[in-house]
C-alpha positions in Angstrom: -32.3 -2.5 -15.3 -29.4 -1.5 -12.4 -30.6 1.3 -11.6 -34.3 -0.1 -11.0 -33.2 -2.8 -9.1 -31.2 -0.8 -6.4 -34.0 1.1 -5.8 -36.8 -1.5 -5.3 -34.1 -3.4 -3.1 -33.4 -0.2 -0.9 -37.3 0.7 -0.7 -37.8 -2.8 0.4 -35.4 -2.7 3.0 -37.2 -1.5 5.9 -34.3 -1.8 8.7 -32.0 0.6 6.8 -32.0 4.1 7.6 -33.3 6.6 6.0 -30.5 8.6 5.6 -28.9 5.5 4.4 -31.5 5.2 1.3 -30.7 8.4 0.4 -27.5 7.9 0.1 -27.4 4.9 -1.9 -30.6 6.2 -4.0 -28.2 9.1 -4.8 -25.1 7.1 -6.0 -27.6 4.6 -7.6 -29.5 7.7 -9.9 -26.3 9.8 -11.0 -24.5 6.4 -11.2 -27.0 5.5 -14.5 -28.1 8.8 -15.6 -24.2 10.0 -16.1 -23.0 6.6 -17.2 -21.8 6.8 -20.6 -20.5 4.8 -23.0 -16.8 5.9 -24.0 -14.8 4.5 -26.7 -15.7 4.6 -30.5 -18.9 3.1 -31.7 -18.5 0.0 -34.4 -19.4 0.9 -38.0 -18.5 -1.8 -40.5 -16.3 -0.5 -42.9 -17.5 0.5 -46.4 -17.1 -2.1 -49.4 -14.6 -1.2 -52.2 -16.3 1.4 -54.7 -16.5 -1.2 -57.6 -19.5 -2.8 -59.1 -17.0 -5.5 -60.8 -14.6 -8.1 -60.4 -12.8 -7.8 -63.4 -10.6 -5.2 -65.3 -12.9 -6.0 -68.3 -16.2 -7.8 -68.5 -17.0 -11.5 -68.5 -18.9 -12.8 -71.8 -22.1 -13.8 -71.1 -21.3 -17.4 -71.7 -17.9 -19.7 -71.7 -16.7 -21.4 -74.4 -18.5 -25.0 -75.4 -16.5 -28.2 -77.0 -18.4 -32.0 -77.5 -19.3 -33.9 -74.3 -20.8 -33.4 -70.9 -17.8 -31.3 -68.9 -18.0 -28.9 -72.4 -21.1 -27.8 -71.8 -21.5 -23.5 -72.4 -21.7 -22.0 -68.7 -23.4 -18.9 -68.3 -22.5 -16.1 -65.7 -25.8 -14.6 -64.0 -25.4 -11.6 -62.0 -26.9 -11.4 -58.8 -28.4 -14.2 -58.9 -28.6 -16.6 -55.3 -26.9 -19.0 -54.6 -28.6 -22.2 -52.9 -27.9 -23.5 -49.5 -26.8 -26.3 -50.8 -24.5 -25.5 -53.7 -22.9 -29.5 -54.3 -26.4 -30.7 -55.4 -25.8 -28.6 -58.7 -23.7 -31.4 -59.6 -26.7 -33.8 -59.7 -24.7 -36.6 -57.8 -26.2 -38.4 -55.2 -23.3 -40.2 -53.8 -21.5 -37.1 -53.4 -24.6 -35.5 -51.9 -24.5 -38.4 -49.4 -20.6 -38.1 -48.8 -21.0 -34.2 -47.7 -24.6 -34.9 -45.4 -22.3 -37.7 -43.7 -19.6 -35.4 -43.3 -21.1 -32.0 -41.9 -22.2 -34.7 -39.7 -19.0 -36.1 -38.7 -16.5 -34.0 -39.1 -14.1 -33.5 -36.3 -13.2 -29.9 -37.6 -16.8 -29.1 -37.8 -17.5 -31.0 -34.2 -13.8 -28.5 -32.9 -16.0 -25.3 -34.3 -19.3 -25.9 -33.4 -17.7 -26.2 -29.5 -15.7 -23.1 -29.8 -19.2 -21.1 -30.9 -20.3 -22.2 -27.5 -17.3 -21.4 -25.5 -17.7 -18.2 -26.9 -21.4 -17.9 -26.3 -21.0 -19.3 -22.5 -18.2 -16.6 -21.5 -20.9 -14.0 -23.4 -23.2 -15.3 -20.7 -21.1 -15.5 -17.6 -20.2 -11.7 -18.4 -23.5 -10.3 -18.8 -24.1 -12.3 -15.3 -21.8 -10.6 -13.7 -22.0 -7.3 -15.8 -26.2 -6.4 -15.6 -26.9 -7.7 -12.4 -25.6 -7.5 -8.7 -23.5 -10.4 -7.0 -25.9 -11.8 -4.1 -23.8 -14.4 -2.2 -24.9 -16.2 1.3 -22.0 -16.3 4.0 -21.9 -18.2 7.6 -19.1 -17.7 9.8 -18.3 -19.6 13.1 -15.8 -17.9 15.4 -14.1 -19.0 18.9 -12.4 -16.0 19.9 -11.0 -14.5 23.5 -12.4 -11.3 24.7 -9.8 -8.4 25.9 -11.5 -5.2 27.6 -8.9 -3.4 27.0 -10.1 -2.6 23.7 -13.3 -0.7 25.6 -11.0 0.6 28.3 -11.6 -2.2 30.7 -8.3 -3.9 31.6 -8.7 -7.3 33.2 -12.0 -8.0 31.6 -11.1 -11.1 29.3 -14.4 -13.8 28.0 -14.3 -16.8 25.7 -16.8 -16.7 23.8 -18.3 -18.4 20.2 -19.8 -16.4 17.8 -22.0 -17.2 14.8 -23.1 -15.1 11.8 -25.3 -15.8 8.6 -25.7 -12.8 6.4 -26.6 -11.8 3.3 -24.0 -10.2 1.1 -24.8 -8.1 -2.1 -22.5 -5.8 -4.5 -22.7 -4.1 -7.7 -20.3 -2.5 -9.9 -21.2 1.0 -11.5 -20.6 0.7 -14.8 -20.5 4.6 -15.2 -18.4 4.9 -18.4 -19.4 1.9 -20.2 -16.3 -0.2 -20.1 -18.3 -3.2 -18.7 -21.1 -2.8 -22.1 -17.6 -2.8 -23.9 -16.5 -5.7 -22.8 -19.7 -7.5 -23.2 -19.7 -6.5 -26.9 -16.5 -7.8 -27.7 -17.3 -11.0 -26.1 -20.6 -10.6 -28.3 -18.2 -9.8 -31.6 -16.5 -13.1 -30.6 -19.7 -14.8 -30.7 -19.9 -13.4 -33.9 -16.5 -14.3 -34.8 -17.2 -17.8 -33.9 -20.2 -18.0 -36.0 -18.6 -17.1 -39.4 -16.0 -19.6 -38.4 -18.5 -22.3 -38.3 -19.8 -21.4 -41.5 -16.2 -21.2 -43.0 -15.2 -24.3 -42.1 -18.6 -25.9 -43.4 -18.0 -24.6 -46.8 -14.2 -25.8 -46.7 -15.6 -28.9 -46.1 -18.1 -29.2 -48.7 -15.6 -27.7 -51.1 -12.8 -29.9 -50.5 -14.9 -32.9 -50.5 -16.6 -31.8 -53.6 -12.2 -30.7 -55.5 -11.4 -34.2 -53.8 -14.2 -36.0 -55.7 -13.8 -34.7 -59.3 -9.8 -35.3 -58.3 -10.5 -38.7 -58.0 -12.1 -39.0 -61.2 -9.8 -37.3 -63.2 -7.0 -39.4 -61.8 -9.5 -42.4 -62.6 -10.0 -41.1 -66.5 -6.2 -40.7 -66.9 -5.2 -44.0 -65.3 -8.0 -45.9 -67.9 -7.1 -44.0 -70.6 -3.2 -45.0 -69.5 -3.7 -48.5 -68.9 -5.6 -48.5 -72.8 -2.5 -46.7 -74.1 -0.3 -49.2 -72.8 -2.5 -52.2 -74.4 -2.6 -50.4 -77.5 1.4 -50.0 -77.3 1.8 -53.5 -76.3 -0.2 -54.7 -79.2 1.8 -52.6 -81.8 5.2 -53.8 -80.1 4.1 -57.1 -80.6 3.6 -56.4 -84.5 7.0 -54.9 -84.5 8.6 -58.2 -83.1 7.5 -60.4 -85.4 8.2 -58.0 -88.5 12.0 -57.9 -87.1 11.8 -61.7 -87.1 10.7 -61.2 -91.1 13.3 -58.6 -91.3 11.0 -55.7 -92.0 12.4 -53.2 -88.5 15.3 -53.1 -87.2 16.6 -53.8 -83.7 15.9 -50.2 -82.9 12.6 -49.5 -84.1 11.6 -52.5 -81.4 13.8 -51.6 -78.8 11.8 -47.8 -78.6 8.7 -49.2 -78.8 9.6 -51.4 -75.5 11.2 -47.7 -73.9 7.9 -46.5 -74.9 6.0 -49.3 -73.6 7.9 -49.1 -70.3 7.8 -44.9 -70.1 3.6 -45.6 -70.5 3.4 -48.2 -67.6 5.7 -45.9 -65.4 3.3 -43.1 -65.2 0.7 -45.5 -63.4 2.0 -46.0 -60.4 2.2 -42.0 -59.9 -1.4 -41.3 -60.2 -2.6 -44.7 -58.5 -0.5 -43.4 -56.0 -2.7 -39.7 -56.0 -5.4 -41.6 -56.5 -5.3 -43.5 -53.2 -3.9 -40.5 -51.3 -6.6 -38.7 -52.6 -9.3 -41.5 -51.5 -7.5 -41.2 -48.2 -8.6 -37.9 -48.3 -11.9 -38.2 -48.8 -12.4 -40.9 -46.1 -10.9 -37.9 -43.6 -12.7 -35.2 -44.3 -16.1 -37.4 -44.3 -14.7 -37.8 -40.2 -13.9 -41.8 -41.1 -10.4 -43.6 -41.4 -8.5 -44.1 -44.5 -9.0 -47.5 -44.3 -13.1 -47.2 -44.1 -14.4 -48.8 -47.3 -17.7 -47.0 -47.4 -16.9 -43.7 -49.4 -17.8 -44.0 -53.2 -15.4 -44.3 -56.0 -16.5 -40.8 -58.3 -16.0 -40.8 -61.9 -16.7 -37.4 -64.3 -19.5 -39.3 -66.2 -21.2 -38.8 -62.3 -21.2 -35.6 -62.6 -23.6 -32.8 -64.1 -21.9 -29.3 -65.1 -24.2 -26.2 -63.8 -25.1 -24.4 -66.7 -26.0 -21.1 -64.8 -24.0 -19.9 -62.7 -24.8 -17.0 -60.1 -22.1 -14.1 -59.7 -22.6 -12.4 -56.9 -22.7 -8.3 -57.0 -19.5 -7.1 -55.0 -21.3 -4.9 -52.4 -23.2 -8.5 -51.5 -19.8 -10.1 -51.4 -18.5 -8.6 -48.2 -21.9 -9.7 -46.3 -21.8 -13.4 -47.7 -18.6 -14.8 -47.1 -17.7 -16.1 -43.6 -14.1 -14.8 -43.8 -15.2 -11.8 -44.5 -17.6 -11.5 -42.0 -15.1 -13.1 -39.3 -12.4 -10.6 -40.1 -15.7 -7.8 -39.4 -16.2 -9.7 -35.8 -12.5 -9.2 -35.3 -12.6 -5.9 -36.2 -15.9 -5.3 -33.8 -13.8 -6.8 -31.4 -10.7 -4.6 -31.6 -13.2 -1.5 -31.5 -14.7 -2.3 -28.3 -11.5 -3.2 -26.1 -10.4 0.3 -27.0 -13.6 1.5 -25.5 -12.5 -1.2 -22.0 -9.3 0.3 -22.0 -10.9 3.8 -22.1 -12.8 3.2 -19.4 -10.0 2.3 -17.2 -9.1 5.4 -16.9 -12.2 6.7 -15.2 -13.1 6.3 -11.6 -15.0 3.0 -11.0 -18.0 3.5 -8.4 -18.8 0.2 -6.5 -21.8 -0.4 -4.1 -22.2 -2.8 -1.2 -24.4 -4.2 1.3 -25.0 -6.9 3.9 -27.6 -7.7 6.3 -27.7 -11.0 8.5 -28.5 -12.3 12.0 -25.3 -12.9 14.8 -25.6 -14.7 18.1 -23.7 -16.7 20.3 -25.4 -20.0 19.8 -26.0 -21.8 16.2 -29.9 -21.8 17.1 -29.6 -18.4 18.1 -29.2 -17.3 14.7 -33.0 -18.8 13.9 -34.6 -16.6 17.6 -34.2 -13.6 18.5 -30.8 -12.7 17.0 -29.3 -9.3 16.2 -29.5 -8.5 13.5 -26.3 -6.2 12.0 -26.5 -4.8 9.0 -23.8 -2.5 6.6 -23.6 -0.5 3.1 -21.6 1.2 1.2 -20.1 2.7 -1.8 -16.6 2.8 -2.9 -15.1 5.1 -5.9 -11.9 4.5 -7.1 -9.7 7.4 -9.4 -6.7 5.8 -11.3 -3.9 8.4 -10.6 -0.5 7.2 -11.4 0.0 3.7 -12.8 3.5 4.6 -14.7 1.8 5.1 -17.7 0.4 1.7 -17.9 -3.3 2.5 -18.7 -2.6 5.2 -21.0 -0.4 2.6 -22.9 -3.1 -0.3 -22.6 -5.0 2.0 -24.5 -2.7 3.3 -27.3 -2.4 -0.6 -27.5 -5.9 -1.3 -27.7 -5.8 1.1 -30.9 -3.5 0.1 -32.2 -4.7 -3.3 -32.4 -7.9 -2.0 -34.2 -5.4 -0.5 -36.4 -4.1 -3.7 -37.1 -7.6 -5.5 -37.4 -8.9 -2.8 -39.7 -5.6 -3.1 -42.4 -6.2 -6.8 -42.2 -10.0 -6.5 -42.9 -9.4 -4.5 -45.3 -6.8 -7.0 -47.4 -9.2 -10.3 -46.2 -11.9 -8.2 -48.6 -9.1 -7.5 -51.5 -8.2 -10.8 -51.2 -11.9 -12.4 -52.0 -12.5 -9.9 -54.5 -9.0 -11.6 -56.4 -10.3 -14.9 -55.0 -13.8 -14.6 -57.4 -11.7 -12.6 -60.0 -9.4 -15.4 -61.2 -11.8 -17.8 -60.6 -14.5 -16.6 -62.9 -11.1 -16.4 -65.5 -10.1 -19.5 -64.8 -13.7 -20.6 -65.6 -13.9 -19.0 -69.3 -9.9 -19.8 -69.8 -11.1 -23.9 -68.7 -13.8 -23.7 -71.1 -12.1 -22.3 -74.5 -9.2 -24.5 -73.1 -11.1 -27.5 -72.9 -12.3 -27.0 -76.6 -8.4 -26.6 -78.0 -7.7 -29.5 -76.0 -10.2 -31.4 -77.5 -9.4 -30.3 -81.1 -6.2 -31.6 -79.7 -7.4 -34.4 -78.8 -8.9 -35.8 -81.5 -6.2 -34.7 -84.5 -3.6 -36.6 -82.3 -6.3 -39.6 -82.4 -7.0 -39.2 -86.2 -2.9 -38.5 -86.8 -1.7 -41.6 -85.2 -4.4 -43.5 -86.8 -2.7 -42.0 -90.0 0.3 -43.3 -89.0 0.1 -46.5 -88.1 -1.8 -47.5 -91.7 1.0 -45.6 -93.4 3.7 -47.8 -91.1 2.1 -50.6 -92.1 2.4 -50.3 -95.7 5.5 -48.4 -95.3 4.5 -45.3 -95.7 6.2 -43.6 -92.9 9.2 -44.6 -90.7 8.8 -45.8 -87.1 9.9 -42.7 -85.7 6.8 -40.8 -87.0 4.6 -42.9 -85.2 6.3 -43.3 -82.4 5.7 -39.8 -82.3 2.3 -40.1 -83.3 1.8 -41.9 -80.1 3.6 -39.8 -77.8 1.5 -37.0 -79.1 -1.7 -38.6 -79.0 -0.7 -40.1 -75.3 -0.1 -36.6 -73.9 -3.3 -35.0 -75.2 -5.4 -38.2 -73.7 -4.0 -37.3 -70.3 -4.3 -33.7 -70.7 -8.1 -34.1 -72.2 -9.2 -35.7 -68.7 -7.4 -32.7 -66.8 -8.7 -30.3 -68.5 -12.5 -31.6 -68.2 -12.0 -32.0 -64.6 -10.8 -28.7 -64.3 -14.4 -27.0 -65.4 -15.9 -29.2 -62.5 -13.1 -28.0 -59.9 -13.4 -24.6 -61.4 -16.9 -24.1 -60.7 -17.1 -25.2 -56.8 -14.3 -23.0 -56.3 -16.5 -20.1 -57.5 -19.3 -21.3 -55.3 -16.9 -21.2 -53.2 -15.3 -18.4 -53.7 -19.1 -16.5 -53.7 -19.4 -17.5 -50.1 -21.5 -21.0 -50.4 -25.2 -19.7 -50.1 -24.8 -20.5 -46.1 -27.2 -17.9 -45.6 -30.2 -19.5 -47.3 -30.3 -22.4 -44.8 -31.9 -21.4 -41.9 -30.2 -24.5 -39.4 -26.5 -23.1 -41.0 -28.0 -19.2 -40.1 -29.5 -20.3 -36.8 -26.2 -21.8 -36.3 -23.9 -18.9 -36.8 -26.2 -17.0 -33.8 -26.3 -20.1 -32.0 -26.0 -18.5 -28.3 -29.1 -16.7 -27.4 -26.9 -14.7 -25.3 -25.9 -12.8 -28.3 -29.7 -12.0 -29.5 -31.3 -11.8 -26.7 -29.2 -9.7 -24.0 -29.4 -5.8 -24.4 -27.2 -3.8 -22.9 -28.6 -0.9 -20.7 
């Protein structure tokens, strides 16, 4: 494209000389036939040599225990993963809460700006990169004539003169450090992209951790307040049977303890619980105080039953931090090719043509017309060392980018590894804390017929209901936790960003970074 521009513009250029052309045909044809590109040429790293995740295979299916969050999940490998990952969870208003947020998110609003940042300074390099700088100049001069400069003492004039020209330029890039630096700028585009998409699945994921928070802390705060009744109610038995004399002063005086202990752990989690609807209303972009997002409770939500599992080779090409650190890398790998390039000579060619007269409307008759070209090389010779140590920088920063590519992929690899654990530890957790669950229910009902014939002393069943308190509280964690468990996987599998062709159009939002080639 260079190259056959300069030589339509000098064939078209009738007033230059011949001799001129040839000049300028000459520096323009050896400038792009020896231009090469030096510096190394990008290859994305390989992916780790493993075809699993795990030191020892996942069962096909978790666990399973009685209600809804105890449902059997099953692990499919390589199966896709849908654009939109949340609506698994068959719950509208938190499908509505995520919609209203990718909408209105400030972080997502702070990203999407930065992608075009990045894609305008793509643009503004290739402008001045591919193509030749044409500007238009006028100058208006007042200036006293000396002949002495032309051997004419005494000769002096005042005299005004005027010139409009037409200025053009255009820097060789005969060792490619001009293509390097438009594709770092286009690995920043890049970059910019996967950051986009990264902070679109944060968001999703957060909202959807924040929601199944909210219900958990919603289950243990009912299940609190009906363990309190239940305590107040049997303290209420126990005063009346020390009025009869059948308790002592004791046996009433732990039952209030307990009474009080129970009503002390609500304000704790109705204080998590509004922080965490704070939350909620922040990352959907609205103030804490905004009324409109939904309360969630776990009977909302729907458990997927099938769950996809990525293959590790599909891993490093899926997730946007992944794919970021890659840009960055990109990146790294072609500034060492610009500061390899400094070190070359630099060939530069210019030219002007314009009219010049004495008068403003002279410049519009029969004005001369002046005219100029040239072509300037410049050879780096001594610089104290400074460009072979830009350079020995510049690699040393890939060094750096490639060791921390290389841990961002280790790190996602542990990132699905303890999740898909901590998804079959949930479920076969869940179950025991169910079992648990249920013979702390069935032991403190036990007890308390046994108290009340006198079968037992107070101290078992206040025991009883400590027991069967705990396992209430830790039944609601532990079925949240399944839910949690299994948007952190979609999560951690990258979010199925590229099966929605606005999130993909997105992440390549600058044309720039499609459509411009570099010669």
């Amino acid at each position: 494209m260079p190259r056959k521009f300069w030589l339509e513009v000098v064939q078209h250029l009738p007033w230059l000389p011949s001799t001129n052309k040839s000049i300028v045909v000459l520096i323009t044809v050896l400038g792009s036939f020896s231009g090469c590109t030096v510096g190394p040429d990008y290859r994305t790293p390989a992916p780790p040599a493993t075809d699993t995740y795990t030191p020892t295979p996942l069962p096909e299916q978790t666990a399973s225990s009685p209600g809804a969050a105890g449902v059997s999940q099953r692990f499919a490998a390589g199966l896709d993963i849908p654009a939109q990952w949340w609506t698994l969870f068959h719950c509208e208003p938190l499908d509505t809460l995520i919609r209203d947020a990718l909408a209105n998110s400030p972080n997502v609003a702070a990203a999407q700006a930065a992608l075009r940042q990045a894609s305008e300074n793509l643009r503004a390099q290739v402008g001045s990169t591919l193509y030749p700088s044409v500007n238009a100049t006028a100058n208006a001069t007042r200036e006293k004539f000396n002949g002495v400069t032309f051997g004419e003492p005494g000769l002096t004039e005042l005299l005004n003169l005027y010139n409009a020209s037409v200025n053009v330029s255009y820097n060789l890039d005969v060792f490619g450090g001009e293509k390097r630096q438009i594709e770092s700028l286009r690995a920043q585009v890049d970059y910019q992209g996967f950051q986009l998409q990264a902070t679109w699945l944060a968001l999703s994921a957060n909202i959807v951790t924040a929601a199944v928070k909210e219900a958990s802390l919603r289950e243990q705060i009912d299940a609190t307040e009906r363990i309190a009744a239940d305590e107040d109610a049997q303290l209420d038995v126990l005063r009346k049977q020390l009025e009869l004399g059948g308790v002592s002063r004791t046996a009433v005086l732990a039952q209030e303890t307990l009474v009080a202990q129970t009503r002390a752990s609500l304000p704790p989690l109705r204080q998590s619980l509004d922080q965490t609807r704070h939350q909620l209303a922040v990352l959907a972009g609205q103030p804490p105080s905004d009324t409109g997002v939904p309360e969630f409770r776990l009977s909302m939500f729907t458990l997927p039953q099938t769950l996809p599992v990525s293959v590790p080779s599909s891993l490093v090409r899926q997730r946007p931090d992944i794919l970021a650190a890659d840009a960055t890398l990109h990146q790294a790998s072609a500034q060492v090719g610009v500061a390899t390039a400094n070190l070359y000579p630099q060939l530069t060619l210019s030219a002007s043509y314009g009219p010049q007269a004495l008068t403003p409307a002279g410049l519009f008759k029969s004005a001369d017309m002046i005219w100029s070209i040239g072509a300037g090389i410049t050879q780096p010779i001594f610089h104290g060392g400074q460009l072979s140590a830009q350079k020995r920088a510049a690699e040393a920063a890939f060094d750096q980018a490639n060791a921390q590519y290389r841990q961002t992929v280790l790190l996602a690899f542990q990132n699905v590894a303890d999740t898909l654990r901590a998804l079959e530890h949930d479920a076969t957790g869940l179950s025991a804390q169910t079992q648990a669950w249920r013979a702390a229910r069935d032991s403190l009902e036990l007890t308390r017929g046994q108290f009340r014939v006198g079968g037992v002393s107070y101290l078992a069943l206040l025991d009883a209901q400590r027991q069967y308190q705990q396992t209430v509280v830790n039944l609601a964690q532990a079925q949240a936790a399944r839910y949690a468990d299994t948007a952190a996987l979609f999560q951690a599998l990258g979010g199925g960003w590229w099966n929605d062709t606005a999130a993909s159009q997105a992440t390549q939002a600058a044309p720039a970074s499609q459509a411009v080639k570099t010669p």
